[in-house]
Every structure is written in C-alpha cells, then in structure tokens.
C-alpha positions as CSV (number, residue, x, y, z in Angstrom):
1,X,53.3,-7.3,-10.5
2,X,56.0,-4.3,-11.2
3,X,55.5,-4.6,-14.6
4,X,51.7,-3.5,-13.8
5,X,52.9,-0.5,-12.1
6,X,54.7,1.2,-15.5
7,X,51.9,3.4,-16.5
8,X,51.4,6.9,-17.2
9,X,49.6,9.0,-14.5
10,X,49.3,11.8,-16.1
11,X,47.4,10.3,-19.4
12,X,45.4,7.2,-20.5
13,X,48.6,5.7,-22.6
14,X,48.0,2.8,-25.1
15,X,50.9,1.0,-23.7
16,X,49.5,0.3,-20.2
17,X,48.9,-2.4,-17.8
18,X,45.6,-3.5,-18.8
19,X,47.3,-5.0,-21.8
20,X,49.1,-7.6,-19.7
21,X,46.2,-7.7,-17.5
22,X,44.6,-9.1,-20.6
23,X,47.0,-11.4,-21.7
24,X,46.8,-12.6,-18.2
25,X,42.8,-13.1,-18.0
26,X,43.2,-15.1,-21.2
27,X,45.9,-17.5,-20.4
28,X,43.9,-18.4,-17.3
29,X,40.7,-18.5,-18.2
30,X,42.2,-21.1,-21.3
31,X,44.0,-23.0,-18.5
32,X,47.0,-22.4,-20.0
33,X,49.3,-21.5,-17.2
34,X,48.8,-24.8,-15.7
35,X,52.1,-26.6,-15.8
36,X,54.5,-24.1,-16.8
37,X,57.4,-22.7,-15.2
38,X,57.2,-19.3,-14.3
39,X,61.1,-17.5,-13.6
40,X,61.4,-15.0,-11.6
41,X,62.2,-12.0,-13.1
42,X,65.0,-9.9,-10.8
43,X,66.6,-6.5,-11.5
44,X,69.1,-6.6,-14.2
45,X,73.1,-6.3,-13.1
46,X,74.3,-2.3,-13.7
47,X,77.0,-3.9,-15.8
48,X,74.8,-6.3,-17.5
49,X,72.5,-3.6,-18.4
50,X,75.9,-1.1,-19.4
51,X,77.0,-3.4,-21.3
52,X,74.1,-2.0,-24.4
53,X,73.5,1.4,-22.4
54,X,75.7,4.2,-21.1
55,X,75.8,4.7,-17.7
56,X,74.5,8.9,-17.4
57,X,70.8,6.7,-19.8
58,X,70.2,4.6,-17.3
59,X,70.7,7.2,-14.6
60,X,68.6,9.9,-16.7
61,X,65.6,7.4,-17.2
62,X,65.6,6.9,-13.0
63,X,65.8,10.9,-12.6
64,X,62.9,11.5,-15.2
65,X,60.7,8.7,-13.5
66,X,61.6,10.9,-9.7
67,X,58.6,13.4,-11.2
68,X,56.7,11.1,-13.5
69,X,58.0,12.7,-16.8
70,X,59.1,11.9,-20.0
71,X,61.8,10.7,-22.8
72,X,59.6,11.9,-25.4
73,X,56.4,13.2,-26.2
74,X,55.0,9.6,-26.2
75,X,57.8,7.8,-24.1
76,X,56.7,8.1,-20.0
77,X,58.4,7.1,-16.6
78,X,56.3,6.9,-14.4
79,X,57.2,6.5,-10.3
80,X,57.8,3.2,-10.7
81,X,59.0,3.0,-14.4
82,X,62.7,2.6,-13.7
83,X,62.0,-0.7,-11.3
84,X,59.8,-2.0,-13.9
85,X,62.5,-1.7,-16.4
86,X,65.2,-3.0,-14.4
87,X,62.9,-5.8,-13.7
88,X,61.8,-6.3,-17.6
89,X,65.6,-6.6,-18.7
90,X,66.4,-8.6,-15.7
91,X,63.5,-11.1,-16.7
92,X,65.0,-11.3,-20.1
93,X,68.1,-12.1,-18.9
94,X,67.3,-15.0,-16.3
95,X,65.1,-16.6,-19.8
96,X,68.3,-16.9,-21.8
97,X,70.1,-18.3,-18.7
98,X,67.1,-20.9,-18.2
99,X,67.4,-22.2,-21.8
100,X,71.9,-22.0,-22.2
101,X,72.1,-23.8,-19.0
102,X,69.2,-26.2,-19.8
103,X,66.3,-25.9,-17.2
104,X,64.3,-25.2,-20.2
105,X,63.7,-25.6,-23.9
106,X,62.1,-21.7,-24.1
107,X,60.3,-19.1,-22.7
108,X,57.8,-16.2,-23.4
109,X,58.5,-13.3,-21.3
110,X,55.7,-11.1,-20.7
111,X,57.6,-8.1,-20.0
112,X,57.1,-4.8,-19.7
113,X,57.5,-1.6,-20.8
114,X,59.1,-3.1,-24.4
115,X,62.5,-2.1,-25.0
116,X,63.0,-2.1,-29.4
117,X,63.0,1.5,-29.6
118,X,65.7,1.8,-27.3
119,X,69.1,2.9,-28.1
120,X,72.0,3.0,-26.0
121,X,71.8,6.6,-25.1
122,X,67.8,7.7,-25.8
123,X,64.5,5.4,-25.2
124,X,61.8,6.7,-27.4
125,X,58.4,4.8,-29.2
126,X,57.3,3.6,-25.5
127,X,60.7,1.8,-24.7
128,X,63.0,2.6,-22.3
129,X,65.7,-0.2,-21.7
130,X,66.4,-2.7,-24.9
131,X,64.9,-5.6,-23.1
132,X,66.1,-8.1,-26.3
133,X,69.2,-6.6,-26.8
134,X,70.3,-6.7,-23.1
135,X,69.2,-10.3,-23.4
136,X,71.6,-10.7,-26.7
137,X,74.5,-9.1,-25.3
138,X,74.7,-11.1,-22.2
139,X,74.5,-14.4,-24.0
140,X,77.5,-13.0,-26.4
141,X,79.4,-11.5,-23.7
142,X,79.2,-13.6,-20.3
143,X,78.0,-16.7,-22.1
144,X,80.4,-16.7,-25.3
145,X,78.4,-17.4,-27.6
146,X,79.1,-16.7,-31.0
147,X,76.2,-16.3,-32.8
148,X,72.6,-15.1,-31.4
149,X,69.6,-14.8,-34.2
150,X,66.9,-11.8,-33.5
151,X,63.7,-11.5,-35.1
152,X,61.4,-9.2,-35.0
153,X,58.4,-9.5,-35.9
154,X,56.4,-6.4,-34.2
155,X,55.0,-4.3,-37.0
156,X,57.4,-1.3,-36.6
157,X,60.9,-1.4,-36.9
158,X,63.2,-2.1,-34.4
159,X,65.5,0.6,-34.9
160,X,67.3,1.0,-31.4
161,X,67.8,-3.1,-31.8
162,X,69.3,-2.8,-35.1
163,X,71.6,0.1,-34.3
164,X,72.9,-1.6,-31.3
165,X,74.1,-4.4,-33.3
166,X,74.7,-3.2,-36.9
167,X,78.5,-3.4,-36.7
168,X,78.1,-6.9,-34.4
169,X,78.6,-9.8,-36.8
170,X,77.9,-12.2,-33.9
171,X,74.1,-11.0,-33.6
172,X,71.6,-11.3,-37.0
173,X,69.4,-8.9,-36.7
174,X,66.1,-9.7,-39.2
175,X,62.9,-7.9,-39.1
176,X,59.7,-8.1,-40.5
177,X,57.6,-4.3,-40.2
178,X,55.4,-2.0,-42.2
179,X,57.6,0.3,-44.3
180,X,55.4,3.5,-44.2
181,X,54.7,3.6,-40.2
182,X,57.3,4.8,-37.1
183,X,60.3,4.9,-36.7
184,X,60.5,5.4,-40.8
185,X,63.5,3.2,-40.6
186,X,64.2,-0.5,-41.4
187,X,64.9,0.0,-45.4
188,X,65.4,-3.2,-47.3
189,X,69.0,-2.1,-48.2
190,X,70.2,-2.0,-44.6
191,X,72.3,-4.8,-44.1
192,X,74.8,-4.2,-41.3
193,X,77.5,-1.9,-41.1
194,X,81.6,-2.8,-40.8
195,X,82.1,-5.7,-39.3
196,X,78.4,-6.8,-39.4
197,X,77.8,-6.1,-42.5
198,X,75.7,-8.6,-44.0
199,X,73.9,-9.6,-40.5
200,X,71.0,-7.2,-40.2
201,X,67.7,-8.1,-43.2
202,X,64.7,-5.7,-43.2
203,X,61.9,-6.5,-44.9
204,X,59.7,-3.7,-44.9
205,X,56.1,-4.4,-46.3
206,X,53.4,-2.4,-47.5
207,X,49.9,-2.3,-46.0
208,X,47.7,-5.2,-45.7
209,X,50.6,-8.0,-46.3
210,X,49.2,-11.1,-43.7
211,X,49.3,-14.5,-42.9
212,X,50.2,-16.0,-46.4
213,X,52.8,-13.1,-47.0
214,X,54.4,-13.2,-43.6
215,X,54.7,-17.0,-44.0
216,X,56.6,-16.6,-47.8
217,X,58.9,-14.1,-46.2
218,X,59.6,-16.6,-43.3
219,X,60.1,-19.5,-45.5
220,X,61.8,-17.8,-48.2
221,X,64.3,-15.0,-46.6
222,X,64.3,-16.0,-42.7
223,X,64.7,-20.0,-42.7
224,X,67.9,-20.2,-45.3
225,X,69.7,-17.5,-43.6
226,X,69.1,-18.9,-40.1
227,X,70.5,-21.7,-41.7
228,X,73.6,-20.3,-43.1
229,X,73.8,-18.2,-39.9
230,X,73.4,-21.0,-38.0
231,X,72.4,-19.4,-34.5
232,X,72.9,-20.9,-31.1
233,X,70.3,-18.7,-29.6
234,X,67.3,-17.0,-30.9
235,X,65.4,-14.2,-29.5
236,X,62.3,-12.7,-30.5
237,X,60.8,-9.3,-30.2
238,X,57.6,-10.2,-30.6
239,X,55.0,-7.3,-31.0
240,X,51.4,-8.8,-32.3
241,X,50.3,-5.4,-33.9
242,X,50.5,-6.6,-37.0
243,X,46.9,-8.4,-36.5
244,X,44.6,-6.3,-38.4
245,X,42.5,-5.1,-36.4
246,X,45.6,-3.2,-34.3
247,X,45.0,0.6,-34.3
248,X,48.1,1.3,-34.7
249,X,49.2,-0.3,-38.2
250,X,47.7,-1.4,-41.6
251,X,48.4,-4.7,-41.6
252,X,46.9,-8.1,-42.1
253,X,47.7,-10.8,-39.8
254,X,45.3,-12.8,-37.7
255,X,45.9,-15.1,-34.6
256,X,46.6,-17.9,-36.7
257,X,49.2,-15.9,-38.6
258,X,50.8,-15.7,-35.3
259,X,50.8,-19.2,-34.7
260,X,52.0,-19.9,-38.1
261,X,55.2,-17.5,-37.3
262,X,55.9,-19.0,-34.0
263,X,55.8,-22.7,-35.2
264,X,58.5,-21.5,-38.2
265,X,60.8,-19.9,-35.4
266,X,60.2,-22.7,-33.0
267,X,61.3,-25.3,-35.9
268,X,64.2,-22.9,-36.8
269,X,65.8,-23.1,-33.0
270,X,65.0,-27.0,-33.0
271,X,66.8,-27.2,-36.0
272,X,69.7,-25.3,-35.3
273,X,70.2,-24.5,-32.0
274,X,68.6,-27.4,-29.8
275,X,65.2,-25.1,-29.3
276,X,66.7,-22.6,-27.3
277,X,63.9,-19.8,-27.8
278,X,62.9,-17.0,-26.1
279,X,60.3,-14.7,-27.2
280,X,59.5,-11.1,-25.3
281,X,56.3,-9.2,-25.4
282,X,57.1,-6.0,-27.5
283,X,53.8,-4.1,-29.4
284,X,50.4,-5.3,-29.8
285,X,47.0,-2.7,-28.7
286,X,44.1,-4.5,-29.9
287,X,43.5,-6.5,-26.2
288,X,41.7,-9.5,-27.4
289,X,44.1,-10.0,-30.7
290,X,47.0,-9.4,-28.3
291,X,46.2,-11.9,-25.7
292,X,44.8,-14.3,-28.1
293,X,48.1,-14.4,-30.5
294,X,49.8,-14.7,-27.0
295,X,48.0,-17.8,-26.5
296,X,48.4,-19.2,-29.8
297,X,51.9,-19.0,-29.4
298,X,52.0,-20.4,-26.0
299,X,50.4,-23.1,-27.2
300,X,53.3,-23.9,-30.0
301,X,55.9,-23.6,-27.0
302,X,54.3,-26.2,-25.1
303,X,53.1,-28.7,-28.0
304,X,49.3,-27.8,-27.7
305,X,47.5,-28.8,-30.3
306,X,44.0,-27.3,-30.1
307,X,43.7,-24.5,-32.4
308,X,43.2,-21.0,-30.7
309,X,39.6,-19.8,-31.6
310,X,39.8,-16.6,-33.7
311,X,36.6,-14.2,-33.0
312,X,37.7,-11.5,-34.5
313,X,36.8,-11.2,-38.3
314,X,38.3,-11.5,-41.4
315,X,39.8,-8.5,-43.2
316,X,38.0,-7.0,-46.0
317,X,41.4,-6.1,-48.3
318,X,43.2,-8.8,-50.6
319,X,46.7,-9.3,-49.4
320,X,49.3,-7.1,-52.0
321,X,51.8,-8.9,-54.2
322,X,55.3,-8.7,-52.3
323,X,57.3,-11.3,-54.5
324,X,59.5,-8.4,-55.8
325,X,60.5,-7.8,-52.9
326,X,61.3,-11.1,-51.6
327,X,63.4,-11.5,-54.8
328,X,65.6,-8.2,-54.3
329,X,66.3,-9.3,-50.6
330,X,67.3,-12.9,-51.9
331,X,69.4,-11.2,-54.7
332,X,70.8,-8.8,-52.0
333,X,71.5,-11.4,-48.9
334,X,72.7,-13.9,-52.2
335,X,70.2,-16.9,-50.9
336,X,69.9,-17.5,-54.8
C-alpha cells in the first residue's frame, strides 16, 4: 500500500498510483495472483541504500518530501515519497535475496516510484532512489557475486543506471530505448568506462521499431553477450512504454512484444544462471497496455500458457530497417 501513497498533491502527475492500481485490477480480475508468493517489501538498510547513493541524497530527498516539493520540474516527493522509496528499494532488495538463497526461481516487483533516472547524488525523470541498481549492488557487494546482467528495456534510457556502473566490470549494463526521446543519452558508442569498459551496450532505436525488431536485437546483440558474460543474476528494469499506444514515446511494441522479450530473458537466466530473475516495474502510462504487458509477463514467470488477449489495435506505421545498427554494435561488442 505505500507505494500508493507516492503521488503528487499538488498536480495530476502521469506517474501515479492509479497505474499500479491498474496493474492490480488486472492481475485479479485474470486470477493471476492466485498461487504466488507475495514478499514483503521492508525499508531498505541506510548502508545498503549508501552503498549507490551519498548520504546528504538520501537525506535531501526526505527534507524535500517534509513540504511536498520537488527534485525537478517533473520529479515530486510527496509526504510520503521518502517511505515509499525506502520501501521500493527495500522490495528490490528482499527479490534478489529470495532467488540467491533459493525460495524462489523470480520475481516481478511492482514497485514504485521507479528508480533508472537516478544517480547517486540527483533523482530526476520521476525517480528518486535506483531501485535496480540498489538491487545490483547488494548482490555484488554482500552476496559476492561476480557478475550481475541488467536490462533495460523501458523506452528511455537508463542513464542514472548506466552511470552508476559504467566503470563496474562486474555489472553489464544493456539497454534497449528510443534514441531521440529523454534523457538524450544512451548512444550506441557507450560502452563502459575504465575498468568496465566493454560492459555497458545501448542500442538506441529510431521511432516505430516493435516486436520483430526488439526480438532481432534480443537474439542478435543481447543473448551472445549474456552468454559470454555469463551472469549469475539478472535484473530487469522493465518500463512497458514502448507499447505503441504509450503517450510518452514513438514506439511499436504490443503486449505480445512484451511477452516475447520476457520469455528471451527468462530462457537467458535458465540458461545461465539457474533462472534467477527479477524484473521491477520502471515506465509504462498507457493503463491497459501497462497492466496487460504486466500480465503477459507474469504469465511467462509462472509457465502460463494462455495467450494474453491484446485489445488494443495494431499500429498503422511499418516497422524501420535497424539491421545497420545491429551490425555496428556486433562489430563494436566483436560478437562477429
């Protein structure tokens, strides 16, 4: 329930609770929350969370929520903001316990407010704490692991995710997002920095790319270097506003586009890493895409097979050519 009480009072936001509420209407009126296991999600550790954030943020973002302000012109903290955040990272954090020590296989958090945009000293584009990166850094740091594989899929870049770990070789960051939109970052030639050079892959793609496109970038770019990364955790940030009718974006994805993306990473962390999977609500403002892409997904984690009806159209626009750009980032990563 705290993550229903991060919203703006002071204007009608786009990121609000009625998109969970949503989500949560569907699920149930699917009957697809019967038989899952539902984790409590407590308040992250202060040294868990200062681990990826500096100490004077995370006491900034509590001070700023005190009189319902902002980190931005389109970043708010509301009363209860803070809690919700603590709560969001917290959740993401008790997932990757529940899958490293075994309890389960993975885990869709439905958390909120999303944490991407976040960098260790500034929240901005609606995030305030780095929900996945929190998540990363805990299974590096306390659990030891050695290599942690993050997609994101949400259809703008990730840029406070990728910053975080650009010099980390132990965390691959790889994201798919529509090169013209916010934050303006996430070129194709970013690779890591230092250290980690060679662990971060953008794939930035131009208006209207969907489900056959997303798949080839996927199979071609994401699947071999999983493989030669060989992960033994992967995390998703999973925003669903690249479905086409989102009105935030361009692009072309439907609910089945979803599905097709969440079977790909599912096999990926079977493959390699013994299915260990979490995925965390990032983007995604068009309700009824969001919260049926939720499902669809849901229903690869637990092995459904019934196809999520899609009610929602087809997109009038032919999917753009984006084989170049496949071929530089092979070239580039050296997957030829």
């Amino acid at each position: 329930p705290i993550y229903l009480a991060h919203t703006d009072p002071h204007y009608d936001h786009v990121e609000a609770p009625h998109r969970l509420q949503r989500i949560i209407e569907v699920l149930a009126e699917r009957d697809a929350l019967f038989g899952l296991t539902q984790i409590d999600a407590v308040p992250v550790e202060h040294e868990v969370l200062t681990a990826v954030h500096h100490p004077e943020y995370v006491q900034h973002v509590q001070m700023v929520g005190r009189s319902s302000g902002r980190l931005d012109p389109e970043t708010y903290v509301g009363s209860r903001s803070h809690e919700a955040a603590l709560r969001a990272a917290g959740g993401m954090v008790q997932a990757v316990e529940a899958v490293l020590n075994g309890h389960l296989r993975s885990v869709l958090a439905l958390v909120r407010p999303p944490g991407h945009h976040a960098f260790p000293g500034h929240g901005e584009g609606f995030c305030l704490f780095n929900n996945v990166a929190v998540a990363a850094r805990y299974a590096t740091d306390v659990h030891g692991l050695e290599r942690v594989l993050v997609v994101d899929w949400d259809v703008h870049h990730g840029n406070g995710t990728q910053a975080i770990f650009s010099r980390d070789p132990r965390v691959f960051y790889f994201s798919t997002h529509q090169g013209s939109l916010y934050p303006g970052t996430g070129r194709w030639t970013e690779i890591g920095e230092g250290p980690g050079t060679g662990t971060t892959c953008n794939v930035p793609l131009p208006a209207y790319v969907g489900d056959e496109g997303y798949a080839r970038v996927f199979d071609d770019l994401l699947h071999p270097l999983a493989e030669r990364f060989q992960p033994q955790l992967v995390l998703v940030s999973a925003g669903f506003d690249g479905h086409w009718l989102d009105p935030l974006a361009s692009m072309g994805l439907y609910i089945s586009g979803y599905s097709r993306l969440c079977q790909t990473i599912k096999a990926i962390a079977g493959d390699l890493c013994d299915g260990r999977l979490v995925l965390a609500l990032e983007g995604g403002y068009h309700l009824d895409a969001l919260a049926g892409s939720i499902l669809a997904c849901l229903h690869v984690l637990t092995g459904e097979t019934r196809a999520v009806e899609d009610p929602l159209g087809r997109l009038a626009y032919p999917e753009p050519p984006i084989h170049d750009l496949i071929a530089q980032l092979q070239r580039l990563h050296r997957l030829f």
